[in-house]
Each structure stands twice: as C-alpha cells, then as structure tokens.
C-alpha positions in Angstrom: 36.3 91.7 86.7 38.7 94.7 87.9 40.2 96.6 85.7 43.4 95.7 84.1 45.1 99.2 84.4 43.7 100.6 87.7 41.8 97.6 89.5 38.5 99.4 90.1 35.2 98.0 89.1 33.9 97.6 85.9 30.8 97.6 83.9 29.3 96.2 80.5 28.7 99.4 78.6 28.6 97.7 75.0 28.1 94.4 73.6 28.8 93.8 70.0 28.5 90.9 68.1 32.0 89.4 67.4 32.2 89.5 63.5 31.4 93.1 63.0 34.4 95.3 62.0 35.7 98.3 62.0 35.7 98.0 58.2 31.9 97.7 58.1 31.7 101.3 59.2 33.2 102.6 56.2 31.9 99.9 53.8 28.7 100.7 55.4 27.9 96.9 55.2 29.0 93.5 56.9 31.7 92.1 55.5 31.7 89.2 57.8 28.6 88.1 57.2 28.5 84.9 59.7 27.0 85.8 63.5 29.6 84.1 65.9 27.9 85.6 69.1 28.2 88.6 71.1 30.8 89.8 73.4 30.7 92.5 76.1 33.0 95.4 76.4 33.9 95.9 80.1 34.5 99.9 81.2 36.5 100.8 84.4 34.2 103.5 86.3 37.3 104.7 87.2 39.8 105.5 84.6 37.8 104.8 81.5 39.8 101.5 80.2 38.0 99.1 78.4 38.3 95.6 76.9 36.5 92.9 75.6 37.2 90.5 78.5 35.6 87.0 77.1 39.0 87.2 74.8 41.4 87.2 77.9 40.6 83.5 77.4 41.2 83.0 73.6 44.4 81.3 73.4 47.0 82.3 70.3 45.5 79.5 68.6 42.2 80.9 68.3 43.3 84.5 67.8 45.3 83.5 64.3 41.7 81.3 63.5 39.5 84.0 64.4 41.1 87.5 64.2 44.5 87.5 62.0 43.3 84.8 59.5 43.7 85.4 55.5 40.6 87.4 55.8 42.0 89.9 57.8 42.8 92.7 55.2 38.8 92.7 55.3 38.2 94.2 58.1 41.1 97.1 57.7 42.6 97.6 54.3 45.3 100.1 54.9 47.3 97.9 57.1 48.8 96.0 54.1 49.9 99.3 52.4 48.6 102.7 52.2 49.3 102.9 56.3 53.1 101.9 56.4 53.3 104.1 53.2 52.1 107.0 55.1 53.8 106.3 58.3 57.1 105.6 56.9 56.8 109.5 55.2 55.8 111.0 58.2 58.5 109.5 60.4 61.0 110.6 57.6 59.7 113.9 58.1 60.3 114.3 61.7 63.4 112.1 62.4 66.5 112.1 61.2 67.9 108.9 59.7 69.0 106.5 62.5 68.3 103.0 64.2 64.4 101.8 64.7 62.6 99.0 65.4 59.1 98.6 64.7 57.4 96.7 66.4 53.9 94.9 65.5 55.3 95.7 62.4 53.2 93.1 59.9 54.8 92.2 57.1 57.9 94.7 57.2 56.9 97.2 54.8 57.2 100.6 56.6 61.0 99.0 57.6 61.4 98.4 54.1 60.3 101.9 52.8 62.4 103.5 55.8 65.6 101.5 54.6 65.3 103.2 51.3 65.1 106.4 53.4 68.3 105.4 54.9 67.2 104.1 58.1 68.4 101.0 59.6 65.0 100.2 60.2 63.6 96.6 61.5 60.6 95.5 61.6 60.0 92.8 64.9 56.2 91.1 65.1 55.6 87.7 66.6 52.3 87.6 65.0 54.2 87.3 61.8 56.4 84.5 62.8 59.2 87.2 64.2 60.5 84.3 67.2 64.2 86.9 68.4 64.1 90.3 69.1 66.5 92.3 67.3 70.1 92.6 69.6 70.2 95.6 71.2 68.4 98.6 72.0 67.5 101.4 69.5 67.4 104.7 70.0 63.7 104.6 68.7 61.3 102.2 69.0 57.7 102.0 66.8 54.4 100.6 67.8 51.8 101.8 65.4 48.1 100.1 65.9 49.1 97.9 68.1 48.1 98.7 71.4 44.8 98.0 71.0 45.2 94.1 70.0 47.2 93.1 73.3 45.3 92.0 75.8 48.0 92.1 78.3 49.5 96.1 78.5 51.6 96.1 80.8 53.1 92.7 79.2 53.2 95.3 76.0 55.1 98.0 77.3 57.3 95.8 79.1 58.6 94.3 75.9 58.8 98.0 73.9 60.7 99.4 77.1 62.9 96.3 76.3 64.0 97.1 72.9 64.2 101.1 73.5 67.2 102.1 74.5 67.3 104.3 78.2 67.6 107.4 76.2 65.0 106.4 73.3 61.7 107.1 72.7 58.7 105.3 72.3 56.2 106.2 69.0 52.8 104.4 69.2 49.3 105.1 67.8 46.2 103.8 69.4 43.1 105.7 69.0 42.0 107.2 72.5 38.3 106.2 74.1 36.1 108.9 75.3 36.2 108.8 79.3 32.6 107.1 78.8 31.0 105.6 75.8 27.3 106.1 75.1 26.5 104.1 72.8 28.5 102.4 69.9 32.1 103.0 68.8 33.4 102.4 65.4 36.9 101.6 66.7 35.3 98.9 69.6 35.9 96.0 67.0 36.7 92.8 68.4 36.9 91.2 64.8 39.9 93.7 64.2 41.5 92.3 67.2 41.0 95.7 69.5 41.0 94.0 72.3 42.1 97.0 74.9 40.9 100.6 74.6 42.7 103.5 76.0 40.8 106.9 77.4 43.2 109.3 77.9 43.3 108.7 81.6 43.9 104.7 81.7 47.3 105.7 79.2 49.0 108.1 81.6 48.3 105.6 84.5 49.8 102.6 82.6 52.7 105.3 81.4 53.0 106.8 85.2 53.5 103.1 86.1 56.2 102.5 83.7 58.4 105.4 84.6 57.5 107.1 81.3 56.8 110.9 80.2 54.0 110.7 78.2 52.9 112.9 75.3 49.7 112.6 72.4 50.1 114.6 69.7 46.8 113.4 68.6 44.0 111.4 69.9 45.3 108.8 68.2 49.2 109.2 68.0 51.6 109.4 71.4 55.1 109.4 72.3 56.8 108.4 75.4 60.4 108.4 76.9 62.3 108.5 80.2 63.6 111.2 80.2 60.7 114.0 79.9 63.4 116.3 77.6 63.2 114.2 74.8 59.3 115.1 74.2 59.9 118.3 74.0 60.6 118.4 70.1 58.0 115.8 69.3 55.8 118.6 69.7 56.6 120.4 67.0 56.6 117.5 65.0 53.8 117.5 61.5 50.6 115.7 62.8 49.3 113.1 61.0 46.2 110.9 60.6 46.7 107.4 61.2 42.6 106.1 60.6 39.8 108.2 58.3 36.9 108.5 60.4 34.2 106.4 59.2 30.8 108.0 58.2 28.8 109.0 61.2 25.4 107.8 60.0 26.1 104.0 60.0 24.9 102.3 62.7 26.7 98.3 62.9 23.9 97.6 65.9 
C-alpha cells in the first residue's frame, strides 16, 4: 500500500509478532506470553513513515480486546503514573498557569496534578469513554504518546487543530524513527498500540500540510503552532525525557 503521509511506495522492513511489547525490552522477557501471529511494518522509501498496516483493518472493537485491555499497564508502566507525574512538572516549569486540554489523556491524572498547579487543565480521551470535546478552544493543547496509536494522522491533527485555539500551540511526544530501520526497534510495538511511526521527515510533511510551524525539542518531544513566533520560546524551554531507553542487548526477535 502507499504511504499514508506522502503516497510513495512502501516496503516490509520488519515483522514482529503481535504480542511482543515495548515493555519486554526493559523486562528483558515476554510478558505476553501467548503468539497471536506476526504483522509487518510497512516503510515509505520516501519519507521514512511507517505503520503496521494489517491494523488499518482492526475495528475499535478489537483494539480495546487486543491493545487497551486490563492488561495494558503490562506492556508500559509509567503511563498510569510516574509519566503524567513527570509531565505535569515539566509543563509547570515552562508554562505559566492557564487553559489546556490534554488530549489522549488516559485517566486524567496529569489534568488532575496540573489543577493543583492552578491550571484549568482538562483531560479529553475517547479511549477512555471521553464522548464531547471540551467547549472551546485553549490556548494550549497536549498530546503526549499518542501519535503513535492513531492510525489515521491526519484524522489526529485535524481533531488537536480543533481544540487549539488559532493562536495556541500544540505539545506532543512521539518518539521519532530513524529515516531507515535495520533491523529491530524497541519502540515498533504493535501490542502497545504504536500503530504509526514518525521519522523526522514524514512529521514536517504531515505538519507542512497542516499549516503548522513545527519544532522537536527532542527526538521524542515537538511543538507546533500557526503562527511560527510562538516556537520561538519553546526553545528555551528544560528538555525532558518522556521514555528510558531500554537496554541495548535484548533482542525480542
């Protein structure tokens, strides 16, 4: 199939079988112990996006059986606590109190914690049962880990251009691809839900597309806005590691 971002040709550069996790890298084990088959990861020769494309047909029914089941927390333990935890610090030590809405937000907890800093902070996530988007738009809008679960980006960005306001700014983290894997990729988890991978390139096409200035502070953490100016003090902004990096040695193939 084309791919999604840039519609050139694409190629199988990894398959994985579908229960192995991201967690297993640092656990250095299979915490999933049941084989449920392979799936390929399909890389654009062109800009570098890739995605596990037998999922495109996975219906929401089948992503909350297999992916986002009460198992989950398996596979990535910091998403329950010690992420938002961090997150919420390190957005409290950049911005000044003011509207957000996270979005993809899980449970609510880095709102919650941001509240308590003052911020009127909501947290919006259909996965979690979240059916209305908060009423109007907010001057900053959150997407941290998300990117990488929807299979539909451009559907994505659509819907966080939606609830940022025209002169708002966008704060996501997904962890960027290299422009070609060789080999494995701890972070190329389908039982995590990473569904769509980013290289550098693929995100400034999908951000050129949108209209939006574009900015990573890290390989993993990026900000985006209309209006070019308002990027210019993220820069200065404390960096900040969203994921540990798993031990090198492990080898889930």
């Amino acid at each position: 199939m084309p791919c999604q971002i840039c519609r050139a040709p694409t190629r199988v550069v990894l398959t994985k079988e579908q229960n192995i996790s991201c967690g297993d890298y640092f656990e250095e084990r299979r915490l999933y112990p049941e084989d449920r088959g392979a799936l390929r990861l399909m890389e654009c020769e062109s800009c570098g996006f890739a995605r596990f494309d037998d999922m495109d047909r996975w219906s929401a029914e089948e992503f909350q059986t297999r992916i986002y089941n009460a198992d989950y927390h398996l596979c990535d333990p910091p998403f329950l606590g010690a992420r938002p935890r961090k997150l919420a610090a390190w957005l409290a030590s950049a911005l000044p109190p003011q509207r957000l809405v996270d979005y993809g937000g899980g449970e609510g907890m880095m709102a919650e914690l941001l509240r308590a800093r003052r911020f009127d902070a909501v947290s919006f996530d259909p996965f979690y049962g979240d059916e209305a988007a908060p009423l109007g738009a907010s001057p900053v809008v959150t997407a941290f880990e998300v990117v990488e679960h929807a299979p539909d980006q451009r559907g994505l960005f659509r819907t966080l251009m939606e609830l940022c306001a025209p002169s708002g700014i966008i704060i996501f983290s997904t962890l960027l691809k290299p422009a070609r894997l060789q080999g494995d990729w701890w972070y190329a988890c389908a039982r995590n839900g990473h569904v769509s991978l980013h290289s550098d390139e693929s995100l400034r096409l999908l951000m050129a597309e949108f209209g939006l200035s574009f900015l990573s502070l890290s390989a993993e953490m990026h900000v985006a806005a209309r209006d070019p100016r308002l990027l210019e003090v993220t820069a200065t902004w404390p960096t900040i590691a969203v994921n540990d990096a798993p031990s090198a040695a492990y080898a889930a193939l």
